[in-house]
ZAKOL-316308 format. One record per residue (C-alpha): residue number from 1; x, y, z. Coordinates in steps of 0.1 Angstrom, whole numbers, plus 5000, padded with zeros to 4 digits. Layout:
<nodes>
+-----+------+------+------+
!   n !   xx !   yy !   zz !
+-----+------+------+------+
! NUM !    X !    Y !    Z !
...
+-----+------+------+------+
</nodes>
This chain:
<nodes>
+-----+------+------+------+
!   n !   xx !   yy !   zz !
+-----+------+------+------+
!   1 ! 4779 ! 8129 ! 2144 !
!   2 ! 4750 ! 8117 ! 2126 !
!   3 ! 4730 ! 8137 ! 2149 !
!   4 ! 4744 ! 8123 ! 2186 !
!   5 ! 4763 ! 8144 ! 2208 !
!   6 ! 4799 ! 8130 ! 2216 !
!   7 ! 4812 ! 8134 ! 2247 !
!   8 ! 4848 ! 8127 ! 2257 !
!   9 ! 4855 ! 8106 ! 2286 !
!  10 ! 4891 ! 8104 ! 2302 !
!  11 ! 4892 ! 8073 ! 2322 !
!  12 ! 4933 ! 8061 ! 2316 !
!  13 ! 4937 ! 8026 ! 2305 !
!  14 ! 4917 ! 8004 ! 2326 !
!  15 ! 4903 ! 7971 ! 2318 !
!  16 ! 4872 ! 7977 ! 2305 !
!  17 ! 4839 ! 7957 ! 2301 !
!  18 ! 4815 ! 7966 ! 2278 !
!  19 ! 4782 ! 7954 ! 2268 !
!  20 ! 4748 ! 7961 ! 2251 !
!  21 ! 4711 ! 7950 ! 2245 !
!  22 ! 4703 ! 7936 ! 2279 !
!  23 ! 4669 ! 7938 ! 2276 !
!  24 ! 4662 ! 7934 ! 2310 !
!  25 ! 4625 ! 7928 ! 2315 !
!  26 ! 4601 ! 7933 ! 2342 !
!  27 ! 4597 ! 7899 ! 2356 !
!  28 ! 4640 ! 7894 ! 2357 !
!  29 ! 4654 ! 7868 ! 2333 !
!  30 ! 4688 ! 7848 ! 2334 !
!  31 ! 4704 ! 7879 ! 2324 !
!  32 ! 4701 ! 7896 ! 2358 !
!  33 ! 4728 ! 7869 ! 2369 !
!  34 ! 4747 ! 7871 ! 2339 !
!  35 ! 4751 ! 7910 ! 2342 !
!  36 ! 4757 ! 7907 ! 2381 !
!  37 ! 4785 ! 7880 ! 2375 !
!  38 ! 4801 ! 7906 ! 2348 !
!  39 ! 4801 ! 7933 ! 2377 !
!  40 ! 4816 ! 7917 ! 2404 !
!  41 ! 4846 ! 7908 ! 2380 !
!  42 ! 4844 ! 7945 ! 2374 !
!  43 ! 4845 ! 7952 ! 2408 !
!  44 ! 4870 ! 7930 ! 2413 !
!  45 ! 4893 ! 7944 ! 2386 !
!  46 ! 4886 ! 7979 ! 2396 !
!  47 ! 4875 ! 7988 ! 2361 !
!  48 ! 4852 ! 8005 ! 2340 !
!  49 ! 4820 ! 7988 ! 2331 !
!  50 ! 4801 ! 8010 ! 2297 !
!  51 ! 4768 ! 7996 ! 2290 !
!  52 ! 4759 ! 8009 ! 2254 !
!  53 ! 4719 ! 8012 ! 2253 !
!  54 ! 4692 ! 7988 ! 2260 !
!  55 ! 4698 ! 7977 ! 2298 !
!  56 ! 4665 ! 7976 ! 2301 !
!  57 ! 4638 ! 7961 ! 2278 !
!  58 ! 4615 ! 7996 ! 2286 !
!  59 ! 4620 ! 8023 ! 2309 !
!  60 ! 4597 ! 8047 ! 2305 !
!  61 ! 4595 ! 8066 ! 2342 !
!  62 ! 4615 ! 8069 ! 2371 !
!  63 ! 4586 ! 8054 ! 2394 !
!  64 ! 4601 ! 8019 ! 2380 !
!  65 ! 4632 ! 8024 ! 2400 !
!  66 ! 4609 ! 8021 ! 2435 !
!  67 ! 4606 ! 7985 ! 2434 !
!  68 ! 4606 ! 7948 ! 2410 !
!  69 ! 4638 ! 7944 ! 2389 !
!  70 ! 4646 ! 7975 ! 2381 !
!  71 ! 4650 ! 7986 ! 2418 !
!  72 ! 4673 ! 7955 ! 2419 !
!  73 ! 4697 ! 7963 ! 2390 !
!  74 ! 4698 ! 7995 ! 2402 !
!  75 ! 4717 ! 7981 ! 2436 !
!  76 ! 4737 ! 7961 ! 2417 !
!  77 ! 4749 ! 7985 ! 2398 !
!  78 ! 4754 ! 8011 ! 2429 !
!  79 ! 4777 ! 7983 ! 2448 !
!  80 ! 4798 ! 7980 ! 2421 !
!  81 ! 4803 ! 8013 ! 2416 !
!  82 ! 4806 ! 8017 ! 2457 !
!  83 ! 4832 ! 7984 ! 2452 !
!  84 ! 4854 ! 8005 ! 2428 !
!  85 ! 4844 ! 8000 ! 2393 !
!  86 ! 4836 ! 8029 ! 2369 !
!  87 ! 4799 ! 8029 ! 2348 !
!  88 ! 4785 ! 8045 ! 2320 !
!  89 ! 4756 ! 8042 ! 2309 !
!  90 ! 4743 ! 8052 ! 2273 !
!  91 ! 4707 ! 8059 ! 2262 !
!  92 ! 4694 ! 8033 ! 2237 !
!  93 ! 4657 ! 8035 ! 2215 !
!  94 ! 4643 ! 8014 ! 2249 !
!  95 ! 4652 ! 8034 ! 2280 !
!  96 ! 4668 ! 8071 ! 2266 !
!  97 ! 4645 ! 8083 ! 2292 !
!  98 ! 4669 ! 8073 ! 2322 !
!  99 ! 4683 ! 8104 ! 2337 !
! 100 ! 4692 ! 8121 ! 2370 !
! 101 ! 4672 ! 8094 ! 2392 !
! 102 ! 4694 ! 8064 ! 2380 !
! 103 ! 4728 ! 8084 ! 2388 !
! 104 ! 4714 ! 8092 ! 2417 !
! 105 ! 4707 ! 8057 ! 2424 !
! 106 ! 4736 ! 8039 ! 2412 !
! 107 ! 4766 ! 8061 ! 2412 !
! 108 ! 4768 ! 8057 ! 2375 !
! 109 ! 4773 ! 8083 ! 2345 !
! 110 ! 4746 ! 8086 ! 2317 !
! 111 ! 4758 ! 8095 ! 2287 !
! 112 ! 4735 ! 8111 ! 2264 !
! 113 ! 4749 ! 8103 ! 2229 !
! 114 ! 4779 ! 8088 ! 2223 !
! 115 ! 4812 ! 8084 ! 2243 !
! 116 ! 4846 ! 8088 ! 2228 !
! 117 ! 4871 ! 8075 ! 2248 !
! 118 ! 4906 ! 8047 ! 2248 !
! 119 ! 4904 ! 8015 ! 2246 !
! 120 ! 4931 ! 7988 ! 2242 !
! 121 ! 4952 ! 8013 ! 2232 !
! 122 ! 4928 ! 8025 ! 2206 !
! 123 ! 4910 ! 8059 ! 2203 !
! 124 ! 4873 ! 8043 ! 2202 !
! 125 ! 4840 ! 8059 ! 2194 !
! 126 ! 4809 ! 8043 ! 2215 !
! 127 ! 4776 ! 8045 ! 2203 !
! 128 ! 4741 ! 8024 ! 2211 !
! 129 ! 4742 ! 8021 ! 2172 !
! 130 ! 4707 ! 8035 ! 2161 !
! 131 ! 4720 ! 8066 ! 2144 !
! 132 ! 4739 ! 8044 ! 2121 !
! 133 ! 4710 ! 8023 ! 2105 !
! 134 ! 4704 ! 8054 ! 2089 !
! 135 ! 4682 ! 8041 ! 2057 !
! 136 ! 4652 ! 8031 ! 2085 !
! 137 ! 4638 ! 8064 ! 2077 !
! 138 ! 4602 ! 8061 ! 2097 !
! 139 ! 4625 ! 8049 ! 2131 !
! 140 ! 4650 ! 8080 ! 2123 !
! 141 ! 4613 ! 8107 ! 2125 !
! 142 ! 4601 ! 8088 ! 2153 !
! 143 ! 4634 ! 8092 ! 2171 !
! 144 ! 4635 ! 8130 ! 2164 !
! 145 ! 4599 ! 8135 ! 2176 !
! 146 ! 4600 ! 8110 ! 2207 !
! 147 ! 4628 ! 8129 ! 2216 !
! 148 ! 4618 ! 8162 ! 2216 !
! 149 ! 4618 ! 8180 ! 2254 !
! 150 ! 4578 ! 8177 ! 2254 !
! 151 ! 4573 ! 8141 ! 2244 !
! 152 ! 4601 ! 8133 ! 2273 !
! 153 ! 4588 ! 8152 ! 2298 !
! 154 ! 4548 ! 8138 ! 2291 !
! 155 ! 4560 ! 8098 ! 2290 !
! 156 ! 4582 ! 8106 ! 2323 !
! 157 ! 4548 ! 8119 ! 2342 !
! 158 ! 4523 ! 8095 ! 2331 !
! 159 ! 4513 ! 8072 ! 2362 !
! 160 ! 4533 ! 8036 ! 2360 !
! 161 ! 4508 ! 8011 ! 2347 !
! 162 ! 4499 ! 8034 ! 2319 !
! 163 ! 4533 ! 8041 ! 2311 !
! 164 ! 4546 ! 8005 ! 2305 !
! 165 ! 4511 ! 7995 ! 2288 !
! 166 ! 4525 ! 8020 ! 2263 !
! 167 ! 4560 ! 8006 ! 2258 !
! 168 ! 4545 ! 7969 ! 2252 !
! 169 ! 4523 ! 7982 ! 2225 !
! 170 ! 4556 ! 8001 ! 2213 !
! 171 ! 4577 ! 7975 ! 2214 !
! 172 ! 4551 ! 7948 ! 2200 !
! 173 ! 4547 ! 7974 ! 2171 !
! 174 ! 4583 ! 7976 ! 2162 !
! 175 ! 4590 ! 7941 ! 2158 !
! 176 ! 4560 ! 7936 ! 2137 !
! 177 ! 4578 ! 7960 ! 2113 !
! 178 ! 4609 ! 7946 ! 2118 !
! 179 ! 4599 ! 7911 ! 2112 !
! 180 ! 4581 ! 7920 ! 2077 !
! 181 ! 4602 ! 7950 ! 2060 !
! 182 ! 4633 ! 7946 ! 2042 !
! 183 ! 4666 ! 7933 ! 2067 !
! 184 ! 4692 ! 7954 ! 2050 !
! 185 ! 4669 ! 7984 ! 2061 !
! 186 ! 4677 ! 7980 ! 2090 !
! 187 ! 4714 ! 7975 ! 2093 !
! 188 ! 4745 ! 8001 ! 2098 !
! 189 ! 4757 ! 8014 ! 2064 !
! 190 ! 4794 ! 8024 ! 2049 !
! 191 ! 4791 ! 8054 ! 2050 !
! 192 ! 4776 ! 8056 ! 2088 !
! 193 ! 4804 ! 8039 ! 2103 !
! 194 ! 4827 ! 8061 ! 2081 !
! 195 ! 4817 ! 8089 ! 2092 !
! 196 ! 4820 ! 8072 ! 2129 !
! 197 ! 4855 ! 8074 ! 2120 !
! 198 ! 4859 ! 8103 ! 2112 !
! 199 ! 4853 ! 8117 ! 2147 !
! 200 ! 4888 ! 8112 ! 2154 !
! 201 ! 4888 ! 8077 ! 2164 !
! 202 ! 4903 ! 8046 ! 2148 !
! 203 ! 4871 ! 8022 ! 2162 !
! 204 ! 4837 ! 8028 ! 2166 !
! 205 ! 4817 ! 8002 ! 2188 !
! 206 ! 4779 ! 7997 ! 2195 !
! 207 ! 4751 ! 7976 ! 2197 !
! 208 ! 4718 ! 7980 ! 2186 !
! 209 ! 4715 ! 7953 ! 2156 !
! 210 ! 4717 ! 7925 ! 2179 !
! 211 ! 4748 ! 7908 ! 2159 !
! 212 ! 4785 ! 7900 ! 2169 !
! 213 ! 4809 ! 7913 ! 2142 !
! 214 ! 4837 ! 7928 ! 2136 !
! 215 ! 4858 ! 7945 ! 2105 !
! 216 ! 4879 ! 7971 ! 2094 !
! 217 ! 4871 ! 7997 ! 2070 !
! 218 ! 4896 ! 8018 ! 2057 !
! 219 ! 4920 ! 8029 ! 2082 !
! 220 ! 4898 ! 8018 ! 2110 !
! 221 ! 4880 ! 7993 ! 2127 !
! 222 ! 4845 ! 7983 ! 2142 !
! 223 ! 4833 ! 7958 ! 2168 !
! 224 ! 4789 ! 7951 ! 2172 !
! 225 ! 4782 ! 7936 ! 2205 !
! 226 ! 4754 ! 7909 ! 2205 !
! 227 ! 4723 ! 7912 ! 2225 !
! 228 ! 4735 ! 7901 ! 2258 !
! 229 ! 4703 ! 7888 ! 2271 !
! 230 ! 4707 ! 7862 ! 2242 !
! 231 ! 4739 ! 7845 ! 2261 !
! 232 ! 4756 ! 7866 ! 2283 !
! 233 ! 4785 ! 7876 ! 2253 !
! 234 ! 4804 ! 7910 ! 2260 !
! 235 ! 4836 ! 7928 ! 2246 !
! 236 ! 4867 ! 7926 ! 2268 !
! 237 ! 4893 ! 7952 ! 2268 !
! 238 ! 4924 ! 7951 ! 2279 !
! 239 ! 4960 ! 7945 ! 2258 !
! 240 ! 4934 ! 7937 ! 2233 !
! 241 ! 4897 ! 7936 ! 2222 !
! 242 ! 4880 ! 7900 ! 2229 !
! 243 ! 4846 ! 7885 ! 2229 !
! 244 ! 4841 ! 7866 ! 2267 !
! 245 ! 4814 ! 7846 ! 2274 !
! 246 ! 4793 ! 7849 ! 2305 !
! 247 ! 4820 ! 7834 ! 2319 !
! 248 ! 4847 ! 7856 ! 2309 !
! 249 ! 4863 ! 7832 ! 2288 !
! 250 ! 4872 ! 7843 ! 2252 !
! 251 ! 4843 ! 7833 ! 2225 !
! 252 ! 4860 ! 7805 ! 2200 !
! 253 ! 4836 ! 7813 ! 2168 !
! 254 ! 4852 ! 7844 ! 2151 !
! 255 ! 4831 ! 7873 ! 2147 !
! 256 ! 4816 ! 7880 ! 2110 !
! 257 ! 4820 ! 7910 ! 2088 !
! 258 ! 4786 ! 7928 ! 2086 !
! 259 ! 4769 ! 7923 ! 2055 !
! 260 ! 4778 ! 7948 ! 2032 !
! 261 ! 4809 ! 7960 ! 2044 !
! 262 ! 4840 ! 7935 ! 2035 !
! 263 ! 4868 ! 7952 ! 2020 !
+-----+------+------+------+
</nodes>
């Protein structure tokens, strides 16, 4: 589907938390709190906790899991899943280099691509969200290429300091260009999410753009989690799909249609 795998993941109907974009950087941030208050209600609930790209705000080697935050979300996330509660983890544009290490660490899946799966009674398609900006052309060849067995396996081995230099540059880079090119570039299209649809689900959720919305198109629906490092918002599911604040309360603003794709 657009070029990511989909995996299908059987986990019954359990309450289900899901989140995107933490950004988690290396000195910690409010949002260590906010994601450790969101498992323990996890935890609590036994249920499944699907984090759709971007914990972290680089990962670039598995030498980061030795120590600082990273080390720290990591045992977060392995006594929740110890407590009871089910993770996944998908690969977004800012850490698709976590692998074997963090499961081994945490307990927790990582999905490579996207995971289709129920929710609130709803066949749902989970993505990070990337694929569907598909008229960013330059970020679609960089994907392809940093991608690519070799590039992963050369970031993976370069020594730690080096590693994360990199990723600043990277990152400083990309919102240069995102800050001065043309804002529709980068957004989901139609015909992305459409074909999102297609996969034999009725909703497709992800992350990615850093904007809560919501809408239907055609037959089907979508949901866009915000960044969650810019409040602590998250997508409950349960009966139903709801926005929750940090708190687990249910967000009052309603969530706009994405530009471009009103019925």
């Amino acid at each position: 589907m657009l070029g990511t795998e989909v995996f299908d993941v059987d986990c019954g109907e359990r309450e289900t938390f899901l989140l995107s974009d933490l950004h988690v950087p290396h000195g910690g941030s409010p949002v260590v709190q906010w994601l450790a208050d969101l498992l323990e209600r996890a935890r609590r609930a036994r249920g499944r906790v699907l984090v759709l790209g971007d914990l972290f705000d680089s990962y670039v080697t598995p030498r980061q899991l030795r120590g600082g935050v990273c080390k720290d979300v990591a045992s977060m996330f392995a006594d929740a899943s110890r407590g009871g509660a089910a993770i996944a983890l998908l690969h977004g544009n800012r850490d698709f280099l976590l692998g074997r290490e963090w499961e081994d660490a945490t307990g927790c899946a990582v999905v490579r691509g996207g995971m289709r799966t129920q929710l609130a009674g709803m066949r749902a398609l989970m993505l990070h969200g990337d694929e569907l900006c598909v008229r960013d052309l330059p970020y679609q060849r960089a994907k392809r290429w940093l991608r690519t067995p070799f590039v992963r396996a050369l970031a993976r081995s370069l020594p730690l300091s080096f590693a994360e230099s990199l990723a600043q540059r990277a990152r400083q880079k990309s919102k240069m260009v995102i800050q001065s090119g043309d804002q529709s570039r980068f957004l989901p299209t139609r015909d992305a999410i459409a074909a999102g649809l297609r996969a034999d689900v009725d909703l497709v959720v992800f992350g990615h753009i850093h904007r809560r919305s919501q809408g239907t198109l055609g037959a089907g629906g979508y949901r866009v989690l915000p960044a969650f490092d810019e409040g602590g918002v998250s997508l409950h599911a349960a009966d139903a799909l709801r926005f929750v604040d940090r708190h687990g309360a249910p967000v009052a603003e309603p969530a706009p249609v994405l530009p471009g794709l009103a019925e």
